[in-house]
N, C-alpha and C positions, 0 to 999 in steps of 0.2 A: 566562696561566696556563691551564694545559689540564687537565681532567679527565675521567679516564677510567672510564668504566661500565662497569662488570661484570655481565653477567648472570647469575643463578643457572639451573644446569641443572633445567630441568623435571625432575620425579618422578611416579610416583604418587603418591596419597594409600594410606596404610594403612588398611588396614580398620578401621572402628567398630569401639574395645574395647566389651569388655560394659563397663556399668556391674558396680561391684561389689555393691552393695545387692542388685541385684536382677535380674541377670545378664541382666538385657536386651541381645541381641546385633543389634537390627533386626526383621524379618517372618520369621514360618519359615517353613518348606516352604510347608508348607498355606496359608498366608496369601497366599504369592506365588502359589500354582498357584488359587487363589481367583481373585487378583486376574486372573489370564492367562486365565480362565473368562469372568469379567465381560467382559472387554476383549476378548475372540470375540466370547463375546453379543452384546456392540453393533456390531462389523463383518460380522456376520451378517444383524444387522438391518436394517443401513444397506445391506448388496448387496439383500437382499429388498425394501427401501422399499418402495414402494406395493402392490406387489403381494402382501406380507406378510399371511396370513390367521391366525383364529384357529386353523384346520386345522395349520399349524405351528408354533404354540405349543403347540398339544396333542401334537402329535409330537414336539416336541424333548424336552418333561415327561415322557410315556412312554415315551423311549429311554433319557432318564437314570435313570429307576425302572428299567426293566430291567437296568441296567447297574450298580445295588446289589445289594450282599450279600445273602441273604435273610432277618437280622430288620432291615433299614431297608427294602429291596424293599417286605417286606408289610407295615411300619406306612403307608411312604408311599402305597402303593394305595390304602390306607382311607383315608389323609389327601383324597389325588386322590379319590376318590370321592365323598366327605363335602363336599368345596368345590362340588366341579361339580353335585351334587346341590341343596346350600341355598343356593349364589348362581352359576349359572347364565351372569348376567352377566360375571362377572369374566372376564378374559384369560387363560390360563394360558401362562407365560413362563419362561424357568429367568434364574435372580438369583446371581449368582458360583456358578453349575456348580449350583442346585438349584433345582426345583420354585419355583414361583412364581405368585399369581393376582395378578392390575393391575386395575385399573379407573383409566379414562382416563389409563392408560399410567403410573400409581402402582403402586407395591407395595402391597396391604394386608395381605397373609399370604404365609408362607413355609414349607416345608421342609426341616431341613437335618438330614442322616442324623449318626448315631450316628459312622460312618465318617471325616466330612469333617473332624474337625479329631481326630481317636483322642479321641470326647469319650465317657461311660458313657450316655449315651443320646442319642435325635432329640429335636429339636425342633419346636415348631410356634409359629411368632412371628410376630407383630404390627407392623406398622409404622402411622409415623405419622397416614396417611389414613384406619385403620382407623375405626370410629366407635366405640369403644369406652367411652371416660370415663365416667368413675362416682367423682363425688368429684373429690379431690385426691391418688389414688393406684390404681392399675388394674395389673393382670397384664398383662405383653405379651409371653410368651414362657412356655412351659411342654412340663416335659422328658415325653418321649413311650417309655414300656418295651414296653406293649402298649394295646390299644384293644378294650374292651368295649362292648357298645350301649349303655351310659348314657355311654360315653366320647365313644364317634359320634355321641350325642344332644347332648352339653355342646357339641362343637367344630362340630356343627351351627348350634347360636341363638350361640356368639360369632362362625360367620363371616359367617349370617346380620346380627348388628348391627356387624359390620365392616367388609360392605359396601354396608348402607344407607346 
C-alpha cells in the first residue's frame, strides 16, 4: 500500500487584521521609525566603541535639537540646559531618535518632542534608575507646553535627585 504526500503550496501569510474592539493594526509609523532610531543608535555606538566620548553624545543631542521644529527646538534647549547644568555627570545620549542623559549607560531622563509621535505636547520622563520614589506612587513623566524659571527650577531638583 503506497501512499502519496501531497504538499500544500507555500503562501504568504496575510496581514494582521485589526482587531475590531480596538483597531489595533501592529506598530505605526512612528513606532516603527522609533524603533529604526534605536536600532542606529546602538550600531552607532557599537562602530564608535571605545573610542566613543561624551563629546558625541553631546553632539548627536544637539543635532537632533536642532533638527526640531521650533516649539520642541526651544523647550528641549531649556530641557538640554537645565540637565547639563544640575547633573553634570550624566551622559547625554539620544534614546529612540531623542535627547537622552545615562548615567552608567542607564537612561535616567528623557526628551521626547511634541512632534514624535503627533502627540499635544513634549515630554520629560523618567526612567527606572532615576532616584525618584516618594511613597508608593511618584510622577515619571510630565507633559512640557512652555518652561518658566520656577519650571527650570522644579526640573532642576527632580534631575538633580534622579540622578543621585
Amino acid at each position: 500500500m503506497t501512499t502519496t504526500k501531497t504538499t500544500a503550496k507555500r503562501t504568504a501569510k496575510p496581514a494582521a487584521k485589526a482587531d475590531a474592539s480596538t483597531g489595533y493594526d501592529g506598530f505605526t509609523a512612528d513606532e516603527r521609525a522609533a524603533m529604526k532610531d534605536h536600532a542606529q543608535e546602538l550600531k552607532s555606538a557599537k562602530r564608535r566603541g571605545a573610542k566613543a566620548s561624551e563629546a558625541d553624545g553631546e553632539n548627536d543631542v544637539l543635532t537632533k535639537i536642532a533638527e526640531m521644529d521650533d516649539a520642541d527646538r526651544t523647550l528641549a534647549q531649556q530641557v538640554h540646559n537645565v540637565v547639563r547644568a544640575a547633573a553634570p555627570h550624566l551622559t547625554p545620549k539620544l534614546w529612540y531618535g531623542m535627547p537622552a542623559y545615562a548615567r552608567d549607560g542607564k537612561i535616567v531622563c528623557f526628551f521626547q518632542s511634541a512632534a514624535k509621535f503627533k502627540a499635544r505636547y513634549a515630554t520629560l520622563g523618567f526612567n527606572d534608575p532615576a532616584n525618584l520614589d516618594d511613597g508608593a506612587m511618584w510622577p515619571t513623566a510630565f507633559a512640557l507646553t512652555t518652561l518658566s524659571a520656577a519650571d527650570e527650577q522644579r526640573i532642576a531638583d527632580l534631575v538633580a535627585r534622579a540622578a543621585a
